[in-house]
Every structure is written in C-alpha cells, then in structure tokens.
Backbone as numpy.savetxt, mean C-alpha at the origin, in Angstrom:
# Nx Ny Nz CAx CAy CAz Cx Cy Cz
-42.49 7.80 -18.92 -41.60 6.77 -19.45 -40.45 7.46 -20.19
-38.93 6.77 -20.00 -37.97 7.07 -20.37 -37.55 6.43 -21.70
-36.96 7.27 -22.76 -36.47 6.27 -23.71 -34.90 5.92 -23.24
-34.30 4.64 -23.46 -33.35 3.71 -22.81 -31.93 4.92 -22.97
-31.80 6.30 -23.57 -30.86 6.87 -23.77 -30.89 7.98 -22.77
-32.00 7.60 -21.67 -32.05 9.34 -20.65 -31.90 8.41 -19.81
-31.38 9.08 -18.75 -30.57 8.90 -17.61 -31.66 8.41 -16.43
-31.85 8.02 -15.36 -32.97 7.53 -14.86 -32.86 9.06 -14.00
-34.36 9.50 -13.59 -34.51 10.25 -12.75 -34.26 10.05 -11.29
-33.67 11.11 -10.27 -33.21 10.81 -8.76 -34.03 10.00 -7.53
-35.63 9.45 -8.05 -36.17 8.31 -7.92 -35.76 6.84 -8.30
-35.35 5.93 -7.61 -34.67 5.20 -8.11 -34.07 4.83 -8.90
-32.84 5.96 -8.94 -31.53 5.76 -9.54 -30.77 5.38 -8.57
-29.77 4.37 -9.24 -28.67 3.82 -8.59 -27.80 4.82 -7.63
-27.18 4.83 -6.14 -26.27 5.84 -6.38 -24.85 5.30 -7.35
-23.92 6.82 -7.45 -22.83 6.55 -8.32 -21.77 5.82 -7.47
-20.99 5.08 -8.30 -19.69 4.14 -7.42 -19.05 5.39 -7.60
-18.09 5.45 -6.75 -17.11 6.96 -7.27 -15.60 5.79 -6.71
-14.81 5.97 -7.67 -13.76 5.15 -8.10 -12.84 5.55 -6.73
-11.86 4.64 -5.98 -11.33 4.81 -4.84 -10.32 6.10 -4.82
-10.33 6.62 -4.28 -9.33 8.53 -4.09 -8.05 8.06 -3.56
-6.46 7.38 -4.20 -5.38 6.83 -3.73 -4.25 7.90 -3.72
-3.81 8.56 -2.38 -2.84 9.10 -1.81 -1.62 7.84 -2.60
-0.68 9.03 -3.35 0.83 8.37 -2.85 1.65 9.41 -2.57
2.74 8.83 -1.23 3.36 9.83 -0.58 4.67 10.32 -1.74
4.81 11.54 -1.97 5.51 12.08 -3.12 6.45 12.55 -2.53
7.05 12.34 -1.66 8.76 12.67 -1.12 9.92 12.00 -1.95
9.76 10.70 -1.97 10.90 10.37 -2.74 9.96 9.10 -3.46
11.18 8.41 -4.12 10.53 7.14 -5.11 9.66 7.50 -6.61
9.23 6.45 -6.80 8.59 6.26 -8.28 7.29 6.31 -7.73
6.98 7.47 -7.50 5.60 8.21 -6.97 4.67 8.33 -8.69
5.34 9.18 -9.80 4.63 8.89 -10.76 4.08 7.70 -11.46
4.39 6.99 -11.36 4.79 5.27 -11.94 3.75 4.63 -10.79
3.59 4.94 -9.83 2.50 4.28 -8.98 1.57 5.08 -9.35
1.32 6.63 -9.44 -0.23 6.92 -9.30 -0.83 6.71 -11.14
0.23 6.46 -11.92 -0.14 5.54 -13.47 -0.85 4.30 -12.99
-0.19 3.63 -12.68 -1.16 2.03 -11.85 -2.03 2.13 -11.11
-2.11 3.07 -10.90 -3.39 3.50 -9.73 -4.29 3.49 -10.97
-4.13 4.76 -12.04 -5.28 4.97 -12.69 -5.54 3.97 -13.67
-4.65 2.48 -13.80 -4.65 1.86 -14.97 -5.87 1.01 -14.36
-5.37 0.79 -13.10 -6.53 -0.39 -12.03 -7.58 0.00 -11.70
-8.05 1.19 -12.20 -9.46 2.07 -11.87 -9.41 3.08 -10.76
-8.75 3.28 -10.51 -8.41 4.30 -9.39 -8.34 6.00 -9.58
-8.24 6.69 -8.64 -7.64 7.78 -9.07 -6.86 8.32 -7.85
-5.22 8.78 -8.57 -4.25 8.86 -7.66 -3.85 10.49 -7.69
-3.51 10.82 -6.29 -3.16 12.15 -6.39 -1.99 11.96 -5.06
-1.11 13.03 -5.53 0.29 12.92 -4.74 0.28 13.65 -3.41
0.79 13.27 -2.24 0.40 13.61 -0.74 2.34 14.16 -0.84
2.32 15.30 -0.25 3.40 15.75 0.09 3.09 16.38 1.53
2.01 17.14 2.51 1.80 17.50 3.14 0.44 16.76 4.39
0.23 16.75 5.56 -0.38 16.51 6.11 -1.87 16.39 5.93
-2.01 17.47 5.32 -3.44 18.26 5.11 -3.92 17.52 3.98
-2.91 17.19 3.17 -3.24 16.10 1.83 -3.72 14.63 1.92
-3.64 14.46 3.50 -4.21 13.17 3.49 -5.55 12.92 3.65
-6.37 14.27 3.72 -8.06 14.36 4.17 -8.31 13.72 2.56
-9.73 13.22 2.91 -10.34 12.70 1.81 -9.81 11.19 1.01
-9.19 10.83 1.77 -8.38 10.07 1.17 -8.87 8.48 0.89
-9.20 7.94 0.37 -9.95 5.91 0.73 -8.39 5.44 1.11
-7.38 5.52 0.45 -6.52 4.22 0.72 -5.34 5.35 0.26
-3.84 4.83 0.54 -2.79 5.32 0.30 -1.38 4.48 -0.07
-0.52 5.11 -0.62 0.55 3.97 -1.23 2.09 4.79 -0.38
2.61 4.25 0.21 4.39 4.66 0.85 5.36 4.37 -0.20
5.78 4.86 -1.76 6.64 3.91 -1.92 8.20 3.50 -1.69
8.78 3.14 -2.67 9.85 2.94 -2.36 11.21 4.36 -2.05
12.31 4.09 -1.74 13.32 4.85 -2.04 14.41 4.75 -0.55
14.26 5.89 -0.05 15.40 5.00 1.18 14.42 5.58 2.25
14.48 4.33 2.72 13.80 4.76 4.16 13.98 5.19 5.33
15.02 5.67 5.69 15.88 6.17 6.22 15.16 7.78 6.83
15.90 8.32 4.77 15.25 9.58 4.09 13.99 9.77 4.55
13.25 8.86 4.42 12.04 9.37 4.50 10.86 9.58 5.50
11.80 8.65 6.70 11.42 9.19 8.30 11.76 10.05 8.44
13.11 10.68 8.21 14.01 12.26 8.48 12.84 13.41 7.88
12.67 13.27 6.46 11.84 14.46 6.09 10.36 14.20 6.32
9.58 12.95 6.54 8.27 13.32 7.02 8.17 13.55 8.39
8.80 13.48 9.04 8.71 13.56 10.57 9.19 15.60 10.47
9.99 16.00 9.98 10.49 17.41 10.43 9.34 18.11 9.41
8.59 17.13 8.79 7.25 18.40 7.71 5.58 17.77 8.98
5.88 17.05 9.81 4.74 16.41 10.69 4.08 15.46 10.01
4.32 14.88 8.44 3.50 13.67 7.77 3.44 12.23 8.46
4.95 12.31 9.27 5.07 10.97 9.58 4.08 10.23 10.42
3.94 11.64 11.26 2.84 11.21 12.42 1.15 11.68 11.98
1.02 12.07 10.50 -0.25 12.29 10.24 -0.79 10.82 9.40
0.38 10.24 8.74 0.20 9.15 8.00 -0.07 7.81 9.15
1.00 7.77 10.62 0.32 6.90 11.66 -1.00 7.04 11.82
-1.55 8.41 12.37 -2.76 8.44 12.82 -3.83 8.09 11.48
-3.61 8.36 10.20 -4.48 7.57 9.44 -4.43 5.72 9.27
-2.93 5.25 9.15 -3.48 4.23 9.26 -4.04 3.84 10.51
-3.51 4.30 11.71 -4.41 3.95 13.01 -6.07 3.85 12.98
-6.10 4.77 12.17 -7.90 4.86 11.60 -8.38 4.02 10.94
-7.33 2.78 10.25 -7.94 2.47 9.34 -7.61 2.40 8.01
-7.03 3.37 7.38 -6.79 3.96 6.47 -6.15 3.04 5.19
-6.74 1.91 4.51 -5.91 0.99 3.66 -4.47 1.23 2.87
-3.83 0.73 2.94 -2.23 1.30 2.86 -1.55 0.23 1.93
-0.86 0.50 0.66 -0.07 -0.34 0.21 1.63 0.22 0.41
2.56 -0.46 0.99 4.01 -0.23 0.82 4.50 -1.03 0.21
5.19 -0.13 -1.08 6.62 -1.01 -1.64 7.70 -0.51 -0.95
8.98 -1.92 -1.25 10.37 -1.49 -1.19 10.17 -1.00 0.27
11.07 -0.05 0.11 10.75 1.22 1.82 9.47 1.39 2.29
8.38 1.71 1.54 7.43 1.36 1.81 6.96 -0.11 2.59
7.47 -0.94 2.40 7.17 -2.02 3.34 7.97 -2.31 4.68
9.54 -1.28 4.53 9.92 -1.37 5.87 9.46 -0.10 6.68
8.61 0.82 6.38 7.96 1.84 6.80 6.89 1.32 7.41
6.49 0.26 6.84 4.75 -0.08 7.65 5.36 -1.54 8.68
6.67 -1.81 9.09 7.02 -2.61 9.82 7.11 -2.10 11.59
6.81 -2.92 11.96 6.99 -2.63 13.75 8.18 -2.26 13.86
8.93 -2.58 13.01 10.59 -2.82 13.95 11.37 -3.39 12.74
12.38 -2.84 12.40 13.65 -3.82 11.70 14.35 -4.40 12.14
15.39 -5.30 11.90 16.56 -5.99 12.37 17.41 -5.18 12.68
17.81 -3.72 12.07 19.06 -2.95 12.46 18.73 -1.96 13.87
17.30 -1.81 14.47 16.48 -0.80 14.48 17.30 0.72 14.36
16.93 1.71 15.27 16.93 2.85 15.56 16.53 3.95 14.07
15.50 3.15 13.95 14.85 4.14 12.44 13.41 4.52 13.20
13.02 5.98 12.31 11.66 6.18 12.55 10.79 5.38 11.33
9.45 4.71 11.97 8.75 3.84 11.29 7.16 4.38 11.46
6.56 4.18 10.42 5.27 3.94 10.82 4.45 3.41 11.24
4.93 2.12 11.24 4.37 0.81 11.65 2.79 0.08 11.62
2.65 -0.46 12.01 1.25 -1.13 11.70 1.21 -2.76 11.41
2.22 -3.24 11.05 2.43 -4.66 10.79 3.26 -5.18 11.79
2.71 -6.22 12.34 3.80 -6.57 13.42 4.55 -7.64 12.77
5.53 -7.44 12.47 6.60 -7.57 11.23 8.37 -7.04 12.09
9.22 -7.79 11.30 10.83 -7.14 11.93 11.14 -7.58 10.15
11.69 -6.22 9.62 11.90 -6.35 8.46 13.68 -5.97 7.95
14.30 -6.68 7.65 15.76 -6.80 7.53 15.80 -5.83 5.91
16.68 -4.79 6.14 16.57 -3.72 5.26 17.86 -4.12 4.62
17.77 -3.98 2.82 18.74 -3.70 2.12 19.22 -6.27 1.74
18.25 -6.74 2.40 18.16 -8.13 2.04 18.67 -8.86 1.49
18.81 -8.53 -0.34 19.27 -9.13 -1.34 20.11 -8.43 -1.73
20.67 -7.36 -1.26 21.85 -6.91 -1.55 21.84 -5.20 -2.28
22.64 -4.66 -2.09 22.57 -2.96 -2.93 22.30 -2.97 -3.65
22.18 -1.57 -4.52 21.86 -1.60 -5.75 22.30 -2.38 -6.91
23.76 -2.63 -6.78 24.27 -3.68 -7.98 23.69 -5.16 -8.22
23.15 -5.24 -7.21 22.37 -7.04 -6.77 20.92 -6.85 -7.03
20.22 -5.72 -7.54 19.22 -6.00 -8.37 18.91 -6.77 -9.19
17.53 -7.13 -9.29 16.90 -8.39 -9.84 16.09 -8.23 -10.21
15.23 -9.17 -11.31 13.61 -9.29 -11.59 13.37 -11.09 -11.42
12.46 -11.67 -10.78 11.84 -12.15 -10.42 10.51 -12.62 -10.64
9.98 -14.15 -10.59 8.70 -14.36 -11.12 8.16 -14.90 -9.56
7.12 -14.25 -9.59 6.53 -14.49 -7.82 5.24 -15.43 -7.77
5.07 -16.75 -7.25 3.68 -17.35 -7.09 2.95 -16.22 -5.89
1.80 -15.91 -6.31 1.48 -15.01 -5.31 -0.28 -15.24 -5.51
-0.95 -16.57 -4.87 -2.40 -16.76 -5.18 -3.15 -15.51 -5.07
-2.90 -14.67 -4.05 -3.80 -13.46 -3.71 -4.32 -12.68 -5.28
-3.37 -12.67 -5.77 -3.44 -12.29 -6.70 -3.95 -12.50 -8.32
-3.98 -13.84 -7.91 -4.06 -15.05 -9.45 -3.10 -15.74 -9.48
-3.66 -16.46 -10.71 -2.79 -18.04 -10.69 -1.33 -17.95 -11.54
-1.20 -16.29 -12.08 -0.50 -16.50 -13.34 0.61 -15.98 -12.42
1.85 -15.98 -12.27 3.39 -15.74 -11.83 3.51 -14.18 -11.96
3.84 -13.45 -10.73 4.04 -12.14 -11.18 5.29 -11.81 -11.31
5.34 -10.75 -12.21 6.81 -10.13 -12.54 7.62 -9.06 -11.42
8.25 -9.78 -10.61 8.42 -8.14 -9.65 9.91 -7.86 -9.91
10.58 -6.65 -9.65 11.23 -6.01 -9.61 11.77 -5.58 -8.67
13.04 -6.34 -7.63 13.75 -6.32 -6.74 14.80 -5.11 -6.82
14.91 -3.91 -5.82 15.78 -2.94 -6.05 16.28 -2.50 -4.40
17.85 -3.04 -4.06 17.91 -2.98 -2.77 16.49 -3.28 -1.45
16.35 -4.72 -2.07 14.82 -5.18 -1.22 15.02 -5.33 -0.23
14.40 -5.40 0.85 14.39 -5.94 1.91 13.72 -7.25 2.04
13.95 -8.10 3.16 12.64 -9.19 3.28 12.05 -9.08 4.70
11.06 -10.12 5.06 10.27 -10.22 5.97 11.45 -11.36 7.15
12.05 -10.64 8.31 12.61 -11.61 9.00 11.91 -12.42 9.75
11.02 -11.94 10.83 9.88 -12.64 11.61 8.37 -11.60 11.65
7.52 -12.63 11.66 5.91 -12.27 11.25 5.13 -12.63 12.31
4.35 -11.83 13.42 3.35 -12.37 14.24 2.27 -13.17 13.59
1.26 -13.93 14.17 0.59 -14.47 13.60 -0.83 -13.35 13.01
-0.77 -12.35 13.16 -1.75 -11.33 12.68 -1.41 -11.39 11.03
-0.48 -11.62 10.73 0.32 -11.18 9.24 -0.05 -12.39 8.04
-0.61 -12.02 7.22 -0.81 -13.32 6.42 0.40 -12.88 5.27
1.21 -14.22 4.98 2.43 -14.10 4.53 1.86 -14.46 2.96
1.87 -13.90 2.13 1.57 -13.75 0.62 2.69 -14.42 -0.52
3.74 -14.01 -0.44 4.72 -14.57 -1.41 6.24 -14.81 -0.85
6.88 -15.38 -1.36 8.36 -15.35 -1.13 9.04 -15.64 -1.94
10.66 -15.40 -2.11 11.70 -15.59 -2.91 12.79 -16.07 -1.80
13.23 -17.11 -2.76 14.31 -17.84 -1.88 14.57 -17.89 -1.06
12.97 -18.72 -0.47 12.73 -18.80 1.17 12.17 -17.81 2.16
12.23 -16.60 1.47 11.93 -15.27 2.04 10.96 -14.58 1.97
9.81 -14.27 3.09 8.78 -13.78 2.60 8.85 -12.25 1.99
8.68 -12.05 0.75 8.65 -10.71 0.56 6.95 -10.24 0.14
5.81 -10.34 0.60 4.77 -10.14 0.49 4.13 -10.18 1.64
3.50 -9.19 2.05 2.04 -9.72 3.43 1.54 -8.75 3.40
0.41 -9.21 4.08 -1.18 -8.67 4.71 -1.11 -8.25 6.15
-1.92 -7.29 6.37 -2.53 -7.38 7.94 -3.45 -6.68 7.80
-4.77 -7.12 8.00 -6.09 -5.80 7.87 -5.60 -5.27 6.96
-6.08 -4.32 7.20 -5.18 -2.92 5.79 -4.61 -2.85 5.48
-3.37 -3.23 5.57 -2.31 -2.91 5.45 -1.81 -4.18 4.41
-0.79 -3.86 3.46 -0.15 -4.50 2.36 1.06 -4.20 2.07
1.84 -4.89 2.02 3.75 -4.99 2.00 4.02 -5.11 1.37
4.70 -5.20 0.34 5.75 -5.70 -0.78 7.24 -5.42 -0.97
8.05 -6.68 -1.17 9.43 -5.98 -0.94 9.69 -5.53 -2.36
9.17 -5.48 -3.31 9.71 -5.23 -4.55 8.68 -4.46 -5.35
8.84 -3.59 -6.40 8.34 -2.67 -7.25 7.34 -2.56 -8.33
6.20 -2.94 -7.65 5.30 -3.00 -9.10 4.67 -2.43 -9.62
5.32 -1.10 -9.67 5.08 -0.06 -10.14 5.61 0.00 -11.44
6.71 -0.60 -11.71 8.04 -0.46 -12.70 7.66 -1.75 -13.90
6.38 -2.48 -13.69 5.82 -3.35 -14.40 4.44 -3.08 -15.29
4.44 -3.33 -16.50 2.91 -3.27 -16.87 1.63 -3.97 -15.99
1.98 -5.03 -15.47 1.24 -5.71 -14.11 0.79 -4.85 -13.18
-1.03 -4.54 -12.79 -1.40 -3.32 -11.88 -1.90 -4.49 -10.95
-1.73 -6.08 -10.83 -2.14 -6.79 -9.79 -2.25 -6.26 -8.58
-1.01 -5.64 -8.26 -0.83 -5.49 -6.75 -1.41 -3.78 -6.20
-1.71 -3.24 -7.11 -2.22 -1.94 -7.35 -3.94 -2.16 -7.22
-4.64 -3.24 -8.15 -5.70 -3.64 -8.13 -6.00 -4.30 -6.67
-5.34 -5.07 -5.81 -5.55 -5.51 -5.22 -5.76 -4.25 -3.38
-4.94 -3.65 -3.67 -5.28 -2.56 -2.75 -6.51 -2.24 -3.07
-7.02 -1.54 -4.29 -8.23 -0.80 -4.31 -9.29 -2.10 -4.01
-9.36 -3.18 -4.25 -10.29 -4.56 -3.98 -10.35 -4.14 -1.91
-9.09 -3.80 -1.34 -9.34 -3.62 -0.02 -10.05 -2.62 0.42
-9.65 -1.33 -0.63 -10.38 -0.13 -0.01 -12.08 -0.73 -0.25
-12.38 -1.05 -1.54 -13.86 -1.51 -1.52 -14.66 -2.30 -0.46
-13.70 -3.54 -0.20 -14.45 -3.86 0.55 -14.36 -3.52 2.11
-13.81 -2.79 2.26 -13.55 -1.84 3.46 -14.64 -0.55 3.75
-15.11 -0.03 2.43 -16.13 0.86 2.26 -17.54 -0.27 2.43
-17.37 -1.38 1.93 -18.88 -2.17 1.74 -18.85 -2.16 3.60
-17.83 -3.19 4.30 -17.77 -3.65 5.74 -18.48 -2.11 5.98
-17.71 -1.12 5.61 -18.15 0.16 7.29 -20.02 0.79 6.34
-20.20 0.13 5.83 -21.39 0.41 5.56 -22.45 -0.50 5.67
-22.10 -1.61 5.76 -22.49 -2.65 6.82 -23.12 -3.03 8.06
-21.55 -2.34 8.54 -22.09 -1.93 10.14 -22.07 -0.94 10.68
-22.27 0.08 9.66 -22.39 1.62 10.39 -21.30 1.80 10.87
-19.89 1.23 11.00 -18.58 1.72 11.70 -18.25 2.45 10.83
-16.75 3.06 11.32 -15.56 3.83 10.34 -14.35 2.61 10.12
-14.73 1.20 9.96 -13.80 0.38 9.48 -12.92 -0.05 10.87
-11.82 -1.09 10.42 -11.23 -1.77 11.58 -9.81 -0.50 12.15
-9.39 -0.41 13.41 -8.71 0.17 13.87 -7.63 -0.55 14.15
-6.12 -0.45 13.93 -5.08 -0.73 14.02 -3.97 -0.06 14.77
-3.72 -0.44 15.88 -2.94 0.45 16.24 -1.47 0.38 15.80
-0.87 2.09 15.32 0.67 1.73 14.68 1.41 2.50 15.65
2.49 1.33 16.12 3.19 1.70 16.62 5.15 2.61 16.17
C-alpha cells in the first residue's frame, strides 16, 4: 500500500497525456506570438524552418506574412513540398492570414505556389493593404458563445467553398473562417490577441485525431493537397 503522495507503480498506472508537439513554420510572420499561444492553450510549440523539422510533429501552424514570399523560399529550401506531404498524411494544420491562402486550392489571382488542402479559391489582399487594417468582433460558435477579437492585416477572404469546407465565421458577408478535416483557416491574426480560442481549438483537433487513430488502429484521415 501506497501513501496518497507516491506515485502509483507501472502496474496500473495511468499512461501520461503528453501535451500536443505544434510546428510553426518560422520563415516569415509572427511565428513567436503563435508558438506563446500555443504554450498558453497547453501546447508545446517549436519553430520548423527546415524539412527534417517536421518529424515528430501532432499538428502545425503556416502563419501569416506574404504569401507570395513564402512559396518562393519554402519551395527553393524543399519545405513546401515536405509540409504538402504532411498534411496529405493527415497532419492537423492551422493557417492564419497567408497561412490560410497557403492551405487554399487555388486563389482568385492564381499563378502562386500553394499548399493546398482546402478546396477553397481564396481572394488575396480582400479588405484592403496594409493601411485598411482593422480589428473586428467575430460570432464564431466553434469556438464559444462570447465574440472574438480578431485582427485583420491585409486579409484575405474566402471567395468560393466546396461543400467539404465547413464555413466558421464571416465579416461583412465574407467568410473569413473554415474547416476541412484537419485543416483550419483564418483570415485574420490571433496570435496578436490575448484570446488562445483559435490556438485551443487546433490542439482540441490534434486530440481528437490522436483518440480517432487509436480507435481504429489507423494513422488518421488522408487528404489529398493539391
């Protein structure tokens, strides 16, 4: 017999939860400021600059900055196409800002490199340049009932959505929020907020993404990104 202050012996002891392992891609954007929300929401975040950085990974964040940029330099370091083949795997994914026109099939302007995964056409630069920045209160149930604070910075929005896409929030008419399997969009920054909603809500996917493939003995749902 144990007194209630020793640890239970490796006979039925619980195993340990080990808190979700969140990649954010550290090329450009407010890469620090996301892997803070990572660790505020229970997480633990470590910065992916290279291919090899994506092993081990539960879930990952694209964020913002120009997206443009950031097909040019992950594609000539090989990330671009290491970050497809993970989400192709599976791999739970939150994008802000650029980050959400990175995980789009296709934009309105095209001829950009994308990662894709959402069958989505996402109209880049939306609400206007940098001077047409905004903050914003978002109904967004996924999340809770209370109004979130987001932070619009050269956003983009959602132009057209297959029916795979569950459309989450919008601003003036415009969806700037969605779902698909794994995958999570946002046109605006909530990183730049004390609010880890949308930070919490990724790691809620990686979990139950770990419960599903343990479930059924799979490696989780497969997505193909085009």
């Amino acid at each position: 017999m144990t007194d209630a202050g020793t640890p239970p012996g490796p006979e039925g002891a619980a195993p340990a939860i080990r808190p979700p392992r969140v990649g954010v891609l550290a090329v450009q954007g407010a890469f620090a400021e996301h892997e803070a929300a990572v660790a505020a929401a229970g997480g633990v975040a470590t910065q992916v600059r290279t291919p090899e950085q994506l092993t081990g990974l539960d879930g990952l964040i694209i964020p913002g900055g120009e997206s443009t940029t950031f097909g040019l330099v992950a594609g000539r370091s090989g990330l671009l196409d290491a970050v497809r083949d993970r989400i192709a795997g599976g791999l739970p994914t939150l994008g802000t800002c650029a980050g959400m026109i990175m995980l789009a099939d296709a934009t309105t302007e095209g001829g950009q490199s994308l990662v894709g995964g959402m069958d989505m056409v996402v109209r880049r630069n939306a609400f206007g340049r940098q001077i047409a920045s905004f903050e914003a209160e978002l109904g967004m149930p996924v999340v809770g009932p209370e109004p979130l604070a987001a932070v619009f910075i050269r956003a983009p929005w959602i132009e057209r959505a297959g029916s795979a896409v569950e459309l989450l929030a919008a601003h003036g008419g415009h969806p700037v929020a969605a779902r698909q399997g794994h995958l999570l969009a946002v046109a605006f920054h909530p990183e730049l907020t004390p609010d880890t909603r949308i930070h919490r809500l990724l790691l809620d996917m990686i979990r139950r993404g770990r419960a599903s493939s343990r479930d059924s003995g799979t490696g989780g749902e497969r997505v193909r990104a085009q």
